[in-house]
C-alpha positions in Angstrom: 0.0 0.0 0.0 1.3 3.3 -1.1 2.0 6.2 1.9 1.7 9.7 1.5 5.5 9.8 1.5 5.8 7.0 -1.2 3.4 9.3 -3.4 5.3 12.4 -3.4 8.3 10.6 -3.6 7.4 8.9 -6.9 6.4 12.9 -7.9 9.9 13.9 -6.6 11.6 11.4 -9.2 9.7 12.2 -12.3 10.7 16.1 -11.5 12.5 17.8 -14.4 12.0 21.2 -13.3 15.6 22.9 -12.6 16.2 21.8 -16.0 12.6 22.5 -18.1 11.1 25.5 -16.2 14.0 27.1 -14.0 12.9 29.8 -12.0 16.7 31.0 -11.0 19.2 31.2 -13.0 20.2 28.8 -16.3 18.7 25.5 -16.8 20.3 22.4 -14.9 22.8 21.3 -17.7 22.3 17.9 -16.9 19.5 15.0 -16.4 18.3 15.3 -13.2 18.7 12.7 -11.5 16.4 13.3 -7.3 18.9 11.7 -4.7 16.5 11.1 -1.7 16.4 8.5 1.4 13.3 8.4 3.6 10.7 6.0 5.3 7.7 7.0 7.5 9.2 5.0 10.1 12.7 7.2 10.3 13.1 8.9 13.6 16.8 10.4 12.6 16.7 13.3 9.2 20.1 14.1 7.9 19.5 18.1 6.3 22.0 17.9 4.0 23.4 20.4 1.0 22.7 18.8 -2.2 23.9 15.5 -3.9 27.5 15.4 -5.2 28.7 14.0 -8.8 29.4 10.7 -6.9 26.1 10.7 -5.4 24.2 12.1 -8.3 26.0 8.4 -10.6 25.1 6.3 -7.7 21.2 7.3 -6.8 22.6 7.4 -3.3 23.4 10.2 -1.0 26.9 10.5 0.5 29.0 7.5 -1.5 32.1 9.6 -1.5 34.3 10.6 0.9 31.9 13.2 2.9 29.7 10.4 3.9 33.2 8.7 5.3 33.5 11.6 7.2 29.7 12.3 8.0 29.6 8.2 9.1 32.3 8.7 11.3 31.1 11.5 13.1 28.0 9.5 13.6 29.6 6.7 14.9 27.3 4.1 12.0 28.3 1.9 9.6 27.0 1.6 6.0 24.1 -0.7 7.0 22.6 2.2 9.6 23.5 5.1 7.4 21.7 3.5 4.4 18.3 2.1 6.2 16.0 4.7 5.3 13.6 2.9 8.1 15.7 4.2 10.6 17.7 7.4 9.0 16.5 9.9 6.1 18.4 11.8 3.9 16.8 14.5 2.5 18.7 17.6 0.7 17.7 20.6 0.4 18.2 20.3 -3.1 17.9 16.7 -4.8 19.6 17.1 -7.6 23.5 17.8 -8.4 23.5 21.0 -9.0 26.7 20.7 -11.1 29.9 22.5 -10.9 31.1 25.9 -10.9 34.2 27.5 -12.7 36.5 26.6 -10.1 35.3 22.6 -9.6 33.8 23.3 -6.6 29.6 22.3 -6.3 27.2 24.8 -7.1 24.5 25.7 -4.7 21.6 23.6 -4.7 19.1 24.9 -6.9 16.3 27.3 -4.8 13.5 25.8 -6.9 13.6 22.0 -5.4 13.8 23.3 -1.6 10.5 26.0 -2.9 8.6 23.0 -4.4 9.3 19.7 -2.3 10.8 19.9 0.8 7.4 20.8 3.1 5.9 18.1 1.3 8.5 15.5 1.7 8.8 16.5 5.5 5.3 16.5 6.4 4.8 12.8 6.0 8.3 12.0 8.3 6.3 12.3 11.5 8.4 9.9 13.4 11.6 12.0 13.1 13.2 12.9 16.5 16.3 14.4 15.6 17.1 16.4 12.8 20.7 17.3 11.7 21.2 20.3 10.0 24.6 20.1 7.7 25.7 23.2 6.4 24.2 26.3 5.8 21.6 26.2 3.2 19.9 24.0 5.8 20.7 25.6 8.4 19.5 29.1 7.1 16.2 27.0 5.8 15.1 25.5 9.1 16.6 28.2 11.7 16.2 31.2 10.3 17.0 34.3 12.1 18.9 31.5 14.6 21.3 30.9 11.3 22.8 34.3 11.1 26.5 34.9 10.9 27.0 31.9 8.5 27.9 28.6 9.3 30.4 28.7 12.3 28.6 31.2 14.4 25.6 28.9 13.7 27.8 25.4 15.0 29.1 27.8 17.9 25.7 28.2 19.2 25.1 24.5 19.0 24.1 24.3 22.7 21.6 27.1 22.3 20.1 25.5 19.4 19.9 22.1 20.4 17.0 21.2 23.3 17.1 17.9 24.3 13.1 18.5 25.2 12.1 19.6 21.7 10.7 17.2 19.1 12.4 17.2 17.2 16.0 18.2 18.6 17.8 20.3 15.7 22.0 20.0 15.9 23.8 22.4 13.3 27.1 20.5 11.8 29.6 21.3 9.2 29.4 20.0 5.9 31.7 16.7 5.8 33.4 17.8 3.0 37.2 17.3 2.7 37.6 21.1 2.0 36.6 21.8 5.5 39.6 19.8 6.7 41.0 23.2 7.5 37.7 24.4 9.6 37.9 21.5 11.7 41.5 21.7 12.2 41.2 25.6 13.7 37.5 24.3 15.3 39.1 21.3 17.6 35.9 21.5 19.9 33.9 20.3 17.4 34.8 16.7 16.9 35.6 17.5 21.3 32.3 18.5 22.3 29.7 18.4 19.6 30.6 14.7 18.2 30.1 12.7 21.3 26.5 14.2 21.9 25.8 13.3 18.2 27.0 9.9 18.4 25.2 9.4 22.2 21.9 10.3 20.2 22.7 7.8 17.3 23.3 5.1 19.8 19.9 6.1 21.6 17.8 6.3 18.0 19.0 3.4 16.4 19.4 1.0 19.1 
């Protein structure tokens, strides 16, 4: 029997338009190709960026060497990371974006956020904790709480994480390997924020 979520799922994958009807900027220059991991039943949401060219050849979110990183901050293996009855992975855009003149990834694309992502997190009614990595996500579900970009944001990590609210938001870093620096000149990240992350993985998934 088909769910709400299954439904708008389906829609999600059959969506072309960043590349047929953009609203912002130049068409996608490449099939689109929704990245997206979910279940009714998930009670952890990864907030993610958008997929990466890895991800967007795979169908699967994170297969490169930020979802090393991202896994190991978790404290989860493969078979966690990828259950999407216990952890979903939803971008706040779906699509690789593609690259921009310098071979880093473009933003994701403003239209996909716009279009699907109340309707792809009002059926996830289960979720208790919601991970907010980097700051398009960030800036989308904490608003004024966002401001100052993404450091500022992970240095208020205590303020924004209530262990009483449902669900409990916790702003991280993208994974990326060009943030090696960041968490190099950040130590109490991977210190202080890491080992509350990985207490509430333990706690969700066990």
């Amino acid at each position: 029997m088909e769910t709400a979520l299954d439904l708008v799922i389906a829609e999600l994958r059959a969506c072309r338009l960043c590349r047929d009807a953009p609203r912002y900027g130049p068409p996608l220059p490449h099939e689109p190709r929704p990245v997206i991991q979910a279940a009714g039943t998930a009670r952890i949401c990864i907030a993610g960026q958008a997929p990466g060219a890895r991800a967007h050849a795979s169908g699967r979110p994170y297969t490169d060497a930020s979802g090393v990183r991202l896994r190991g901050w978790l404290g989860i293996g493969e078979e966690a990371f990828y259950d999407p009855n216990r952890i979903a992975i939803v971008a706040m855009g779906c699509c690789f974006p593609g690259l921009d003149a310098k071979g880093g990834d473009l933003p994701p694309r403003r239209e996909c956020a716009e279009t699907w992502r109340e309707r792809l997190l009002a059926p996830l009614q289960d979720i208790e904790l919601l991970l907010l990595v980097g700051q398009y996500a960030q800036k989308w579900h904490l608003g004024r709480r966002a401001a100052g970009g993404v450091t500022a944001t992970v240095e208020r990590w205590r303020e924004i994480y209530d262990a009483q609210a449902r669900p409990r938001m916790l702003p991280l870093p993208h994974p990326s390997w060009r943030n090696t620096g960041w968490l190099k000149r950040h130590p109490w990240f991977e210190a202080d924020v890491v080992p509350i992350l990985q207490a509430e993985m333990r706690r969700l998934l066990a």
